[in-house]
C-alpha positions as CSV (number, residue, x, y, z in Angstrom):
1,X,0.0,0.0,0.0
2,X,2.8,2.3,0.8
3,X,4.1,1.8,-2.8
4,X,0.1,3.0,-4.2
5,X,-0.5,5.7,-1.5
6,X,0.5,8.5,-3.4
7,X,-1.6,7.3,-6.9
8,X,-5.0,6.6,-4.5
9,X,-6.5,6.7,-1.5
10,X,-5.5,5.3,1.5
11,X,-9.4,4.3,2.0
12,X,-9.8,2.8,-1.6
13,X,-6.4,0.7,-1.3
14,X,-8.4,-0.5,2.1
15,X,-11.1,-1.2,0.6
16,X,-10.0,-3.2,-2.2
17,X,-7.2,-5.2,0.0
18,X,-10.5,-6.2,2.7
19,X,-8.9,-4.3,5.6
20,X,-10.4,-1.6,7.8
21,X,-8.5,2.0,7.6
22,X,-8.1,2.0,11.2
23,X,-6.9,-1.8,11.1
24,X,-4.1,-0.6,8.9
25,X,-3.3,2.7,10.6
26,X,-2.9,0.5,13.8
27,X,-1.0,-1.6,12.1
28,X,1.3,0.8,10.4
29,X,2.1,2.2,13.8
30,X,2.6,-0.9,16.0
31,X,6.2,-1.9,16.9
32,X,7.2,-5.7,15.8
33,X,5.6,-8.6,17.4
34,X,7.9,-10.3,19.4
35,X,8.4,-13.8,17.4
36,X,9.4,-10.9,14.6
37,X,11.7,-9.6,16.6
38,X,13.0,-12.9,17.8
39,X,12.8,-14.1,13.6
40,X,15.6,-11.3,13.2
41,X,17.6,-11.8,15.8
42,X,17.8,-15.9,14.8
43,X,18.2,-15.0,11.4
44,X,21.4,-12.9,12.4
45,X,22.6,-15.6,14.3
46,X,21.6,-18.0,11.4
47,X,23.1,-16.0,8.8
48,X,26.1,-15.9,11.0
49,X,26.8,-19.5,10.9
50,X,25.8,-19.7,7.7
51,X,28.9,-17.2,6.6
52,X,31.3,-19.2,9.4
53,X,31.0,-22.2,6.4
54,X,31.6,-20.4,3.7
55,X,28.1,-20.9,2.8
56,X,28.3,-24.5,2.6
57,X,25.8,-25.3,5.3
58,X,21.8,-25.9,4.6
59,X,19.3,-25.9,6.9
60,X,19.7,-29.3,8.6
61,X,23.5,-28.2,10.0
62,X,22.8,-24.6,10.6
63,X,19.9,-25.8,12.9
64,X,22.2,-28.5,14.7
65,X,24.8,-25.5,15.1
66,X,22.4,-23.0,17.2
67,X,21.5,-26.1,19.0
68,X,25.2,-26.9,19.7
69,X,24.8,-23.1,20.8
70,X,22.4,-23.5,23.1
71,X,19.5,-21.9,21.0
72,X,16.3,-23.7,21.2
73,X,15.1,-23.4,17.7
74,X,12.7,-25.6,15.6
75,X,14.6,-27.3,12.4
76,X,11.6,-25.9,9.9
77,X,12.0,-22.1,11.7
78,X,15.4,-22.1,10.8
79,X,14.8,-23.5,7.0
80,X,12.3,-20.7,6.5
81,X,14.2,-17.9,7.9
82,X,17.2,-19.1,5.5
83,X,13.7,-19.3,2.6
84,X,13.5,-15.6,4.0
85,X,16.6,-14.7,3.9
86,X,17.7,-16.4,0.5
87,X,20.7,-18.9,2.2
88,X,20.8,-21.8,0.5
89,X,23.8,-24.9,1.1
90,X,25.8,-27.0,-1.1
91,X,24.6,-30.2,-1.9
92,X,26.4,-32.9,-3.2
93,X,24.5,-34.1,-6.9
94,X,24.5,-37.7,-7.0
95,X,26.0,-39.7,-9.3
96,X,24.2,-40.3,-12.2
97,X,24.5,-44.0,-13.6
98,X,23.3,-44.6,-17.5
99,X,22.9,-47.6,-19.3
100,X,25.9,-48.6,-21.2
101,X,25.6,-51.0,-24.3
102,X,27.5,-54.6,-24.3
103,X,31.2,-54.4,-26.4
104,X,29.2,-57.3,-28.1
105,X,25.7,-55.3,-29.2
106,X,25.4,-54.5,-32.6
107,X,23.9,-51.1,-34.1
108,X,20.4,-50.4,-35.5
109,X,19.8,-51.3,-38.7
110,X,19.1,-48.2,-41.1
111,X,16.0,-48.7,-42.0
112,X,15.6,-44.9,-44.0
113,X,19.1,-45.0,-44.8
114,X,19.3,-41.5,-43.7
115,X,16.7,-40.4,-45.7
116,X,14.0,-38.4,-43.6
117,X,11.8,-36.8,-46.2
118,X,8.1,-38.4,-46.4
119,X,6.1,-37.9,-49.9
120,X,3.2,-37.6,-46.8
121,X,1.8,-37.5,-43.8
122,X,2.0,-40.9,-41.7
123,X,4.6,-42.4,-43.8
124,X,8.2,-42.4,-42.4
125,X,8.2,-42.3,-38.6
126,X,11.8,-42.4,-36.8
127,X,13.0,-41.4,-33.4
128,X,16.7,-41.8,-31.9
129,X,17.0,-43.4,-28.7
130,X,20.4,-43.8,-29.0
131,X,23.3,-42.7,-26.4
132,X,26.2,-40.7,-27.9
133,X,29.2,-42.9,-27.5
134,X,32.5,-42.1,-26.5
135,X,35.5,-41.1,-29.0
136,X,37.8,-44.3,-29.5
């Protein structure tokens, strides 16, 4: 609303958001609750650790880190204050096994002998399942 205050009303914005005026006059002028002020001060601390690894950590060892601190702090609180805060760790990417054909398989046969234009519709049909292979 703050952004639109100066184009319209304060009254119309209201209205069209579903809040009172007076709702959002009180609510402009009333100091943090306190889990928002305790969602900064743990996202200081998180950010904290967070920087200590280089960045490395995620949300699982950040969390075990304030615990190791003494902090009592919930692991989901911490994962969406890093959300909030846009932290994110490494993670290792697994390794990716494919299917690799026998020394002793032999090729496709070349059924359009590498001709793919069709004198219709419906009449050549060809798709390439094939895995690049390797340079010898």
């Amino acid at each position: 609303m703050r952004d639109h205050q100066a184009c319209f009303p304060v009254a119309t914005l209201c209205r069209v958001i579903g809040v009172s005026c007076s709702g959002f006059y009180a609510w402009r002028t009333r100091a943090p609750s306190v889990r928002a002020q305790r969602d900064a001060v743990l996202t200081e601390r998180v950010r904290a650790s967070h920087t200590r690894s280089d960045g490395t950590y995620g949300a699982p060892r950040i969390w075990e880190d304030l615990r190791e601190a003494g902090e009592h702090v919930g692991r989901k609180r911490v994962a969406r204050l890093m959300r909030a805060a846009h932290l994110v760790g490494v993670h290792r990417r697994r390794t990716v096994y494919t299917t690799q054909r026998g020394t002793d398989a032999s090729h496709a046969a070349d059924l359009v002998k590498r001709d793919f234009t069709a004198s219709a519709p419906n009449q050549l049909w060809v798709a390439d399942i094939s895995v690049p292979q390797e340079a010898s």
